[in-house]
Backbone bond lengths (Angstrom), bond angles and torsions (degrees), N, CA, C in turn:
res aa  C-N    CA-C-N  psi(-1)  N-CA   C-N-CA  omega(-1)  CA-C   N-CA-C  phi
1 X - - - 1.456 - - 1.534 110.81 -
2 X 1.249 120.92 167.81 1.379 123.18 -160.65 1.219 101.01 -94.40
3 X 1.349 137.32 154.62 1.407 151.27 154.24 1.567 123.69 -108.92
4 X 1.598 107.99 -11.91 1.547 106.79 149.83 0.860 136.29 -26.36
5 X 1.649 113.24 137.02 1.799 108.21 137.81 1.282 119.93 -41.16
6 X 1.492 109.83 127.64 1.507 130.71 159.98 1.279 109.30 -30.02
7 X 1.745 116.22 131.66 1.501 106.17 167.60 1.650 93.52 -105.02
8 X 1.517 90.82 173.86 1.767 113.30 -165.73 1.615 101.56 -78.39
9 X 1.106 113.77 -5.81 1.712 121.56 175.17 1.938 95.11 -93.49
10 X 0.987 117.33 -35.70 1.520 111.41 168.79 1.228 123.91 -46.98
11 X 1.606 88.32 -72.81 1.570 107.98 176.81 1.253 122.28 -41.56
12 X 1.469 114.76 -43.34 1.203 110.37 178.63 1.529 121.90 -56.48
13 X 1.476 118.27 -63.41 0.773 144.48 172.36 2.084 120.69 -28.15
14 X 1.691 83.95 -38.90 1.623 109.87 177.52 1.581 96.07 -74.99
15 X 1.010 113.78 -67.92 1.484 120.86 -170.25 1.341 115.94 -30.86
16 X 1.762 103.25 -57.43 1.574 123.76 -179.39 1.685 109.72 -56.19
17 X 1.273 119.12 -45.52 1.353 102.16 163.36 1.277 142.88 -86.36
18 X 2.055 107.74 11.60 1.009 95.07 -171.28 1.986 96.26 -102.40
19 X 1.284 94.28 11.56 1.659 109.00 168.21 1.341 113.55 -47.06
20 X 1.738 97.89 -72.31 1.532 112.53 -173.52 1.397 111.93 -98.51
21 X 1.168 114.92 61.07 1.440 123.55 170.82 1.456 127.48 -149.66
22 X 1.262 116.94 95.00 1.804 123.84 -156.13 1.547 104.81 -40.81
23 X 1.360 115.66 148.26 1.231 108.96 -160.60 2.020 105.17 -74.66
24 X 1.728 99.88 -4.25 1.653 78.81 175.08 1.245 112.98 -112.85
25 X 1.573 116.68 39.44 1.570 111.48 149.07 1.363 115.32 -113.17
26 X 1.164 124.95 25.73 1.244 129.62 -167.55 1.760 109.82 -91.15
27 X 1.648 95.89 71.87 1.929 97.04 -152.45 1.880 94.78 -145.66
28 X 1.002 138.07 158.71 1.470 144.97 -149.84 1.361 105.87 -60.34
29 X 2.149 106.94 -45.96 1.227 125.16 -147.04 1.920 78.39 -87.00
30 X 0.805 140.53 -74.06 1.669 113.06 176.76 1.581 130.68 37.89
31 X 0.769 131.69 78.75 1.833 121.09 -167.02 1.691 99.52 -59.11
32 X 1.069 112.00 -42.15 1.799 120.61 179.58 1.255 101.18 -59.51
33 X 1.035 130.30 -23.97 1.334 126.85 -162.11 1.471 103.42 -106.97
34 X 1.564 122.79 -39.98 1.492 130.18 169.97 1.380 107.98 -53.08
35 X 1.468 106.37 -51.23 1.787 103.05 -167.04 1.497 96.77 -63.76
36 X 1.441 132.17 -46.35 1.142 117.57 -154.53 1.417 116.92 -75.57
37 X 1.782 112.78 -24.21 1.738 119.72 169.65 1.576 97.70 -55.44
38 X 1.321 126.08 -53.32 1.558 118.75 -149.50 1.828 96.52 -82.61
39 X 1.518 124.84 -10.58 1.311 111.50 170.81 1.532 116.97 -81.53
40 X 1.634 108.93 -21.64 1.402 90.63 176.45 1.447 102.17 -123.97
41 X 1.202 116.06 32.57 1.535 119.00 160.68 1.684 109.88 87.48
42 X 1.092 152.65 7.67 1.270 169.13 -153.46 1.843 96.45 -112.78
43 X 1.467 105.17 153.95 1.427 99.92 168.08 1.904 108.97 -100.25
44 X 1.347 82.92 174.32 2.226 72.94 -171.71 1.618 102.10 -84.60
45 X 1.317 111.25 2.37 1.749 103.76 149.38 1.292 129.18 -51.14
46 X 1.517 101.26 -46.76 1.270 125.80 -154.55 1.499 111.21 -74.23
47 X 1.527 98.43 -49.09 1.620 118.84 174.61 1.322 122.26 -89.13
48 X 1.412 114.04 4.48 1.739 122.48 172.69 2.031 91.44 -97.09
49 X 1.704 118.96 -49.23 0.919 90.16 -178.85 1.882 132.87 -70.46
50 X 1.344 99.98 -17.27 1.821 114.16 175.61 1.426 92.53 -51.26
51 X 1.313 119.84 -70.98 1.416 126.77 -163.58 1.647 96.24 -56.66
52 X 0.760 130.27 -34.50 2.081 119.34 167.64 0.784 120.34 -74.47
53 X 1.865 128.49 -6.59 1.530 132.74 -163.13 2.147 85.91 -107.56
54 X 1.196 108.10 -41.66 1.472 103.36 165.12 1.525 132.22 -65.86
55 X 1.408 127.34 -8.57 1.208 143.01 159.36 0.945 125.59 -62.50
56 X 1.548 97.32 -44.26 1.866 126.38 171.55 2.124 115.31 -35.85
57 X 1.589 85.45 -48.82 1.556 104.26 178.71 1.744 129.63 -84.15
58 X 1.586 86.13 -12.96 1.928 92.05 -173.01 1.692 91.30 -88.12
59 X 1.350 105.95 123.75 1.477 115.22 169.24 1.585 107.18 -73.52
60 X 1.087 121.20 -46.11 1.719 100.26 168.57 1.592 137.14 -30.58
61 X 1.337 89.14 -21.77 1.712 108.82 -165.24 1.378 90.85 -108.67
62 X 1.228 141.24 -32.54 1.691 150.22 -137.17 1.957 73.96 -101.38
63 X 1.425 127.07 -85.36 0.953 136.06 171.99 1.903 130.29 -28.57
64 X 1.087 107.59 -3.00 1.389 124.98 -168.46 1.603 94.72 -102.95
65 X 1.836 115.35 -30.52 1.142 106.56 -171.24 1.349 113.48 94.54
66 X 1.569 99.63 -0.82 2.014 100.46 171.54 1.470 95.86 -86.28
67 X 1.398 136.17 -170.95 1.120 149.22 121.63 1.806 115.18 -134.97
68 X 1.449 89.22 146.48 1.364 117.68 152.75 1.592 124.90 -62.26
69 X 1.614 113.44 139.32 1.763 88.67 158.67 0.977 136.82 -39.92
70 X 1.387 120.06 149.73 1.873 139.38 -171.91 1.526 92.75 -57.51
71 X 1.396 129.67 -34.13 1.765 120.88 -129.95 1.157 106.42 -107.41
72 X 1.577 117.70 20.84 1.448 114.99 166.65 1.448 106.37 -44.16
73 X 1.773 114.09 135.38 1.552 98.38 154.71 1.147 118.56 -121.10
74 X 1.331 113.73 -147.83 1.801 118.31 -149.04 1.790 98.58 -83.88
75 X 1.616 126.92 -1.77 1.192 122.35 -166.54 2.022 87.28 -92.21
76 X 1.133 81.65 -53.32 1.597 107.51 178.95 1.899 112.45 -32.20
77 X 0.889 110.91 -60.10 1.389 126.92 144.78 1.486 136.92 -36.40
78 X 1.403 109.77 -57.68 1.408 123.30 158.98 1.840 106.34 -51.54
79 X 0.945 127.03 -18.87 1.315 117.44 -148.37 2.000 106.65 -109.29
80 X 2.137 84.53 -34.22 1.194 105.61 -178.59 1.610 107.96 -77.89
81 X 1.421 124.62 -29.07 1.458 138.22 158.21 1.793 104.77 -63.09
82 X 1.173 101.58 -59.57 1.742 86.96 -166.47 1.601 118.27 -52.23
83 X 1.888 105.31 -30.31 1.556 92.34 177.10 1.597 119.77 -88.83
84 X 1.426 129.09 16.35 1.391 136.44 -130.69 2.134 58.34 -133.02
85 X 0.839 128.29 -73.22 1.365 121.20 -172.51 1.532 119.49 -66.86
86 X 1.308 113.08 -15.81 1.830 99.59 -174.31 1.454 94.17 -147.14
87 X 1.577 119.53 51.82 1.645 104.41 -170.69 1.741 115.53 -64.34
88 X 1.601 126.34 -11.43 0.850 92.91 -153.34 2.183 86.18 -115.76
89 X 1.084 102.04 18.78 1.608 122.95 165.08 1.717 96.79 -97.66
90 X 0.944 144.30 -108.79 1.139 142.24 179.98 1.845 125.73 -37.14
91 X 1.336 116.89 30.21 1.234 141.69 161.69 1.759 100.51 -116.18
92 X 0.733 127.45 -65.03 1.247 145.35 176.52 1.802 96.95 -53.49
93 X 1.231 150.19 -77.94 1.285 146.09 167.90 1.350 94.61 -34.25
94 X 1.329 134.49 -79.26 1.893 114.94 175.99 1.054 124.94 -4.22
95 X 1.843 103.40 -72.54 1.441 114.32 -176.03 1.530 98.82 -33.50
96 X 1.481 117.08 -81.55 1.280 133.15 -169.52 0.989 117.70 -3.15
97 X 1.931 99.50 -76.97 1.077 125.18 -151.02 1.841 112.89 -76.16
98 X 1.730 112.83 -24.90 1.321 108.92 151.67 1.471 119.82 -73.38
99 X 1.069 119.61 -29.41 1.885 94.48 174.63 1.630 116.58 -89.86
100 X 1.123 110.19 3.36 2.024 107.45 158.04 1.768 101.99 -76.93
101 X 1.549 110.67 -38.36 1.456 90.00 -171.79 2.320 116.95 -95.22
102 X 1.501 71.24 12.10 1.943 75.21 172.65 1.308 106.15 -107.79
103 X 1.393 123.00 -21.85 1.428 119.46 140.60 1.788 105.84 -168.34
104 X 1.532 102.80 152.67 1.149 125.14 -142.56 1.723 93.82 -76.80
105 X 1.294 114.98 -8.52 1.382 105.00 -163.22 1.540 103.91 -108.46
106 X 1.491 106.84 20.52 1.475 104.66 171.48 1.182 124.71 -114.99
107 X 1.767 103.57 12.76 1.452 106.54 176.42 1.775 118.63 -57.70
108 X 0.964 120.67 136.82 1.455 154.47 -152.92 1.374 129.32 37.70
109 X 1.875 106.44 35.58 0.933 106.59 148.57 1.592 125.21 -128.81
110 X 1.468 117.87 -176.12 1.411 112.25 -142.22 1.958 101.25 -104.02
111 X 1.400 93.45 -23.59 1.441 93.63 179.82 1.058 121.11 -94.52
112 X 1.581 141.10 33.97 1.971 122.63 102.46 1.117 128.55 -55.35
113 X 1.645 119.71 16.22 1.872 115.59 -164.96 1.470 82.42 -112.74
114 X 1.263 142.75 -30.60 1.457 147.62 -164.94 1.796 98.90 -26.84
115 X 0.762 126.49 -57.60 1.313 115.93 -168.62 1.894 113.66 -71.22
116 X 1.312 97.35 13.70 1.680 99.96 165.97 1.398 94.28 -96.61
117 X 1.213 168.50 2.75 1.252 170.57 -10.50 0.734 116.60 130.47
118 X 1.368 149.08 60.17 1.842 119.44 -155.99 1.952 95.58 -125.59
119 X 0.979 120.30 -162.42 1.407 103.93 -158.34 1.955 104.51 -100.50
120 X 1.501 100.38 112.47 1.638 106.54 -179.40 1.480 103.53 -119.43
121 X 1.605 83.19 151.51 1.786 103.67 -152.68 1.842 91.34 -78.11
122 X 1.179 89.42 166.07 1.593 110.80 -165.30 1.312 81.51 -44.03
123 X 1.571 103.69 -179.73 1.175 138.05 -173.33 1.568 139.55 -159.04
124 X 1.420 137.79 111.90 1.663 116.48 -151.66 1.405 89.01 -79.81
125 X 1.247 153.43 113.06 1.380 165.27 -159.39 1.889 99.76 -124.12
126 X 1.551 104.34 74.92 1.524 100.38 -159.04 1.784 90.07 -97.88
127 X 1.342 115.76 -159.26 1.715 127.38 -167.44 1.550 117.56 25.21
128 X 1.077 116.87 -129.46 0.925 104.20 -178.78 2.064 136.49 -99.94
129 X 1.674 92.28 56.35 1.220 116.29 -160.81 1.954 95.66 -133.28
130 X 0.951 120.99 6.06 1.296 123.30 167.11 1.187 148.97 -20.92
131 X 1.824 89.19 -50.27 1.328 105.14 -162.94 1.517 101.13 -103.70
132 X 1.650 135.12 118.98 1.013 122.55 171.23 1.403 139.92 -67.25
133 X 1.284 111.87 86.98 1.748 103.22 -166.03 1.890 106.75 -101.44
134 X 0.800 86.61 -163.98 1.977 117.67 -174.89 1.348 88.10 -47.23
135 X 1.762 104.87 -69.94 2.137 97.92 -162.21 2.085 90.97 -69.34
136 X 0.803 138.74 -59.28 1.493 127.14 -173.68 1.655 100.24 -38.35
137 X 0.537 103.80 -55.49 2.092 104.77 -178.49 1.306 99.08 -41.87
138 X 0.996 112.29 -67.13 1.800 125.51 -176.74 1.523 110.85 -65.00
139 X 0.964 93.25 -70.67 1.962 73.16 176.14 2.059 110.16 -44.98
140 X 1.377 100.22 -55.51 1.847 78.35 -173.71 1.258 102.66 -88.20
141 X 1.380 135.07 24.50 1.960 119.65 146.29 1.236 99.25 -92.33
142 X 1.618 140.89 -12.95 1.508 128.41 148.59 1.167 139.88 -37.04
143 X 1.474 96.12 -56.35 1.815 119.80 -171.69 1.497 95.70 -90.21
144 X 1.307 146.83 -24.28 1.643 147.49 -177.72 1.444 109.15 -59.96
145 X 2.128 106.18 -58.89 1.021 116.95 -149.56 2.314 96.02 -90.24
146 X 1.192 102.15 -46.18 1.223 99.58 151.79 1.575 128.87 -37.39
147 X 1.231 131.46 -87.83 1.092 142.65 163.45 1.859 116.15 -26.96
148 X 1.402 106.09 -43.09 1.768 90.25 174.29 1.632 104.37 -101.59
149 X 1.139 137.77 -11.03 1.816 153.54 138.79 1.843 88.64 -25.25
150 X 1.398 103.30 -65.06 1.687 97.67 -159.95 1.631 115.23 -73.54
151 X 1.219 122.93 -18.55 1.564 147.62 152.82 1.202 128.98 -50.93
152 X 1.712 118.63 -22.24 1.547 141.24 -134.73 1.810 93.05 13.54
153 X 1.271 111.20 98.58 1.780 123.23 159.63 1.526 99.07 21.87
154 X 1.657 118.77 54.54 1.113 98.70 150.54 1.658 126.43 -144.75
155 X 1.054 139.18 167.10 1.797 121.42 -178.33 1.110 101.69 -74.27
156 X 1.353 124.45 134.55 1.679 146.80 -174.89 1.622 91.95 -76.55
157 X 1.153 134.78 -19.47 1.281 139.82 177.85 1.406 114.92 -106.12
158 X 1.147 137.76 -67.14 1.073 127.12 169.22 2.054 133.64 -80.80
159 X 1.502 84.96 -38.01 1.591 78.68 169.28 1.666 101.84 106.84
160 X 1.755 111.11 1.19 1.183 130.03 156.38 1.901 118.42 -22.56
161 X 1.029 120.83 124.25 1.557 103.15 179.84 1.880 108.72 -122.93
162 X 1.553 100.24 -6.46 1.768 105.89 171.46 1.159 114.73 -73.77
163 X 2.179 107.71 105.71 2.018 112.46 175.03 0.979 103.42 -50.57
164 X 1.639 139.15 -22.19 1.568 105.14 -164.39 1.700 106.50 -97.42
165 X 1.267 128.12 4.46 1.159 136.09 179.85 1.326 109.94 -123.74
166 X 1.398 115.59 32.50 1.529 120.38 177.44 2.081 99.62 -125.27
167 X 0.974 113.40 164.55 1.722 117.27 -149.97 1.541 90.62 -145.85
168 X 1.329 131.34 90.92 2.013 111.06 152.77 1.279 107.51 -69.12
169 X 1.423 112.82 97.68 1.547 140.57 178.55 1.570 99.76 -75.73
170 X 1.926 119.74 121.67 0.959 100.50 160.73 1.315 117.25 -76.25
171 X 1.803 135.07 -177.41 0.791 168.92 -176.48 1.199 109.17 -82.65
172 X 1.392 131.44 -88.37 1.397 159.97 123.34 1.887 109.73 -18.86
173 X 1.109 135.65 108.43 1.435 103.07 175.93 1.191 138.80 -69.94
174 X 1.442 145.36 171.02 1.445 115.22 -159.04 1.686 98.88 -74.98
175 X 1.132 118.93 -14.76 1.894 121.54 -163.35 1.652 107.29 -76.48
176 X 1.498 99.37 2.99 1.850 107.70 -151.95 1.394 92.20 -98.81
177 X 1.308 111.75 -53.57 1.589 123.07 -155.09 1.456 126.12 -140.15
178 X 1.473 108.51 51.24 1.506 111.30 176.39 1.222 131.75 -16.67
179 X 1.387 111.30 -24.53 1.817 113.96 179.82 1.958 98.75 -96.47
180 X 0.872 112.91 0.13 1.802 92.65 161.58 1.141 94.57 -135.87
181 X 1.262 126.96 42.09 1.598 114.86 172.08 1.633 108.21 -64.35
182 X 1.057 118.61 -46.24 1.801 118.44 167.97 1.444 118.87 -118.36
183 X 1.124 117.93 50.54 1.530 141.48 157.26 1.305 114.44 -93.26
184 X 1.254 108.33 90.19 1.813 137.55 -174.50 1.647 97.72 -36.52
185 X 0.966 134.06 -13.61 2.021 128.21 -158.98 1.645 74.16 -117.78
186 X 1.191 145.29 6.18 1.259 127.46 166.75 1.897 129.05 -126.14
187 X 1.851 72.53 37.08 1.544 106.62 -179.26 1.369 128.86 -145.23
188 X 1.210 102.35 124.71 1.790 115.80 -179.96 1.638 108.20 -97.41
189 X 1.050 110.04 125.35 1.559 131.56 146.98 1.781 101.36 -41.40
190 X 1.165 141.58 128.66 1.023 155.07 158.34 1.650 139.53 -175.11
191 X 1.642 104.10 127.65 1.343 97.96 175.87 1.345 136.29 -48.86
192 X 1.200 135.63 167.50 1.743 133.24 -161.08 1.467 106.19 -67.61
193 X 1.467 111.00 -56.56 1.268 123.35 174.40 2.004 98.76 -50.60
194 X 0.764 111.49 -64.32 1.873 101.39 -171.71 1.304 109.22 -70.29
195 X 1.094 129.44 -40.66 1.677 133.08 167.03 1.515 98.13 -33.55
196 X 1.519 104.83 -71.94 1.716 114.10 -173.71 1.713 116.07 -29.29
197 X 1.616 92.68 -47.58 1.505 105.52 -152.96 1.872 101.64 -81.00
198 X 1.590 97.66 -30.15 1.801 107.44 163.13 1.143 101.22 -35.14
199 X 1.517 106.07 -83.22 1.611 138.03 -141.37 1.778 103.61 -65.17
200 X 1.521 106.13 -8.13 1.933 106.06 171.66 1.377 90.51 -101.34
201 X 1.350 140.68 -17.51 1.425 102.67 -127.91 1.076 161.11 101.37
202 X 1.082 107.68 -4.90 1.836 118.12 -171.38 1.761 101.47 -110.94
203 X 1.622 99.99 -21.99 1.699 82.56 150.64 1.690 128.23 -153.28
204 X 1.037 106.69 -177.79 1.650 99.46 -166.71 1.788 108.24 -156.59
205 X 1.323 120.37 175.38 1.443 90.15 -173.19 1.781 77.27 -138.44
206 X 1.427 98.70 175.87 1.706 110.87 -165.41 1.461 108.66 -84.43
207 X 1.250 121.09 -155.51 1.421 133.88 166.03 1.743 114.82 -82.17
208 X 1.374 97.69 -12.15 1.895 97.62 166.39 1.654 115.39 -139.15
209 X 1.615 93.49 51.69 1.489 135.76 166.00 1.649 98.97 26.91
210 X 1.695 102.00 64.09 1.380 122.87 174.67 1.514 118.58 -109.42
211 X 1.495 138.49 116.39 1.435 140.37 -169.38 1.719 105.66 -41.07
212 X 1.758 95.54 122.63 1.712 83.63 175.38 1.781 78.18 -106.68
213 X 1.650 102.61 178.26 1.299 106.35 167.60 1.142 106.08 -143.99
214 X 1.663 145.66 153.90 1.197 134.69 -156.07 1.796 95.36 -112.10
215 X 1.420 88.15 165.80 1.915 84.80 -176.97 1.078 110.89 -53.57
216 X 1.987 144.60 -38.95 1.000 151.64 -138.27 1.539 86.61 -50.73
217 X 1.757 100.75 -67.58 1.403 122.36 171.26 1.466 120.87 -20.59
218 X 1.449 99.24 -77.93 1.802 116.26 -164.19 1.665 96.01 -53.92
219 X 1.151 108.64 -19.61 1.842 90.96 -162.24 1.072 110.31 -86.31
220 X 1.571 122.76 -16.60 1.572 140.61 -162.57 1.664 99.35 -63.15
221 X 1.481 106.31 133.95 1.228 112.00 168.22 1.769 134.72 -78.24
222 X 1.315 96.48 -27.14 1.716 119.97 -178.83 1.443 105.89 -70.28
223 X 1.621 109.48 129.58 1.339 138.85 -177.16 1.770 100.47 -35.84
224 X 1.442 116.37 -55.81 1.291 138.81 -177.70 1.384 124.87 -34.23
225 X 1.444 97.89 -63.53 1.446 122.57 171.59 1.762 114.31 -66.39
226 X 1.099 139.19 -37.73 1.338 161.06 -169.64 2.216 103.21 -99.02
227 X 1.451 107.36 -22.22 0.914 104.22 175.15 2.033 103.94 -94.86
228 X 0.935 114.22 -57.37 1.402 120.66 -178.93 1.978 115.28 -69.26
229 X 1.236 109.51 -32.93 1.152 102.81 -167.50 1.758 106.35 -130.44
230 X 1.210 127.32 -38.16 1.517 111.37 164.48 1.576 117.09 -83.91
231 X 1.159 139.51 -39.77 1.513 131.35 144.00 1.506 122.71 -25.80
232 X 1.606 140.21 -27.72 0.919 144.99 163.26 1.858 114.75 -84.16
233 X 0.989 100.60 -5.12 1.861 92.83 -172.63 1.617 94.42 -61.74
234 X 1.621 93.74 156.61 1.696 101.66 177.73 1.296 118.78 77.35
235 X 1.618 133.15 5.87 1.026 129.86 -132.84 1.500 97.56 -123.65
236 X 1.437 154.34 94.11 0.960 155.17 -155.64 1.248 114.80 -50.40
237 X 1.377 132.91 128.83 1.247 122.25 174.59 1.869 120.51 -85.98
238 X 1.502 117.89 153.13 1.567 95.07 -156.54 1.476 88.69 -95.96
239 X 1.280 98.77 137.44 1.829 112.60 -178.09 1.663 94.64 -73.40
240 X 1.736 86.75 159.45 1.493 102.67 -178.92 1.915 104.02 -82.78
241 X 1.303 89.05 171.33 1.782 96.96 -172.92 1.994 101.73 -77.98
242 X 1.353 112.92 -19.41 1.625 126.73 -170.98 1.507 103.66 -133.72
243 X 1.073 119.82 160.82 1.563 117.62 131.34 2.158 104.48 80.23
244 X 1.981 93.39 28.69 1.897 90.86 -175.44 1.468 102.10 -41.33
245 X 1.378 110.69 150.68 1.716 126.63 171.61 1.331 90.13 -63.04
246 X 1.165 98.02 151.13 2.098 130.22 158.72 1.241 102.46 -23.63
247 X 1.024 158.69 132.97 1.544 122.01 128.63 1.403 126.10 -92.79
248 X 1.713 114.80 12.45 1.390 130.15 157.13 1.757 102.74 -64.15
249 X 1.185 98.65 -60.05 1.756 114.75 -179.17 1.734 114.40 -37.55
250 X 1.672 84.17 -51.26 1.318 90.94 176.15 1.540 132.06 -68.07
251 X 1.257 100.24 -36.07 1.484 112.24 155.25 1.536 122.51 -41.92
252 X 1.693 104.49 -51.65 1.757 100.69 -171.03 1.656 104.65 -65.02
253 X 1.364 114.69 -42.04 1.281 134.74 159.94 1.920 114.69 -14.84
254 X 0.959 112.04 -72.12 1.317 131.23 -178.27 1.476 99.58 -75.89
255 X 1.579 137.68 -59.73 1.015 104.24 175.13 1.968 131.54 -90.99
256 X 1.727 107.77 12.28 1.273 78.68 169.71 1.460 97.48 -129.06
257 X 1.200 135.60 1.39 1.691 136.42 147.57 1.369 122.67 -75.79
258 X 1.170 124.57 -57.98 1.519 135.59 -165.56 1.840 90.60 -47.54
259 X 1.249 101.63 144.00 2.294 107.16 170.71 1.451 85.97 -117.39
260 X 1.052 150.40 60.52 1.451 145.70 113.40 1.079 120.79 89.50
261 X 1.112 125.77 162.03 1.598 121.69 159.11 1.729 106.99 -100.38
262 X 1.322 146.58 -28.07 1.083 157.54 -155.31 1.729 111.55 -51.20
């Protein structure tokens, strides 16, 4: 096994799984974490502690009152900046960069990454993002498994715990803002039914990420509507353990989706 300095193809690679991986499995015995020491030669000591030296730096986690090891260093950083600026370029180099090292003859293409893939809910994939291929799979089984990882699998609104009826709803839609299209703080954990009701408008949450609901809602006469969605107004949404939403995002959110209460 190696005793090197970390290369920046590691790191990356470390980083990316230490995305979608709740911060309390982030430990040797890990199988995600085993396969990934023995692909780039590291032991899963080695790569359980990196992935704790990157915890070190996420203030979501810093703020929770957990910490990470002290010994993040300055590469460590570089790495945690480089994807914080190009997440959905440096998701895509992952892909890559694991299927050159699962075999050498797949460098620059995307299908040895297939098994980052896992099953993400439709998607409006408008301009020139249409066509659903291999890297589209992968980028939104990035931002899915991340995004409900940072939730632990549950609705920030209801408290829902069924993956196949749970939605990482962007914020922003992905057609809006290519640069946070997979920027984890520009994603909610949410069930289909609340995703839906996001993604029109009818609700939005404040500056101390409290359920607004729009009149469409409040005016509704049916038990249903008044049971699920005006009975919840005011209602704190439960922050993720990594990765707090925007609350710039959230802002554009409210004022150019949300239909109001007024």
């Amino acid at each position: 096994m190696k005793t090197t300095p970390w290369t920046h193809d590691q790191l990356k690679l470390a980083f990316q799984l230490y995305c979608q991986l709740p911060f309390g499995r982030l430990h040797r015995r890990n199988p995600e974490i085993i396969a990934l020491a023995k692909l780039i030669d590291r032991t899963p000591s080695a790569v359980a502690m990196k992935l704790v030296n990157f915890a070190s730096l996420d203030p979501t986690i810093v703020a929770s009152g957990r910490k990470g090891l002290s010994s993040a260093s300055t590469r460590d950083r570089e790495i945690w900046d480089a994807f914080h600026a190009d997440w959905e370029g440096l998701v895509v180099e992952c892909a890559r960069i694991r299927a050159t090292l699962t075999d050498p003859h797949e460098a620059g293409r995307l299908d040895g990454a297939n098994q980052l893939a896992e099953s993400a809910e439709p998607t409006d994939f408008s301009g020139d993002s249409r066509t659903v291929t291999v890297e589209q799979r992968i980028k939104q089984s990035f931002f899915r498994r991340t995004v409900l990882t940072s939730y632990q699998q549950r609705c920030c609104v209801c408290d829902l715990s069924v993956p196949t009826l749970l939605i990482a709803s962007h914020i922003v839609p992905w057609h809006q803002n290519k640069e946070n299209r997979l920027n984890p703080r520009n994603g909610l954990c949410l069930s289909a039914l609340y995703d839906r009701a996001f993604d029109r408008g009818l609700i939005t949450f404040d500056d101390d990420w409290r359920l607004l609901v729009a009149n469409e809602l409040r005016q509704a006469d049916d038990a249903a509507t008044q049971a699920l969605f005006v009975a919840l107004e005011g209602k704190r949404m439960q922050l993720p353990e990594r990765f707090a939403p925007d609350p710039t995002l959230m802002q554009w959110h409210r004022e150019q989706i949300f239909l109001g209460q007024g």
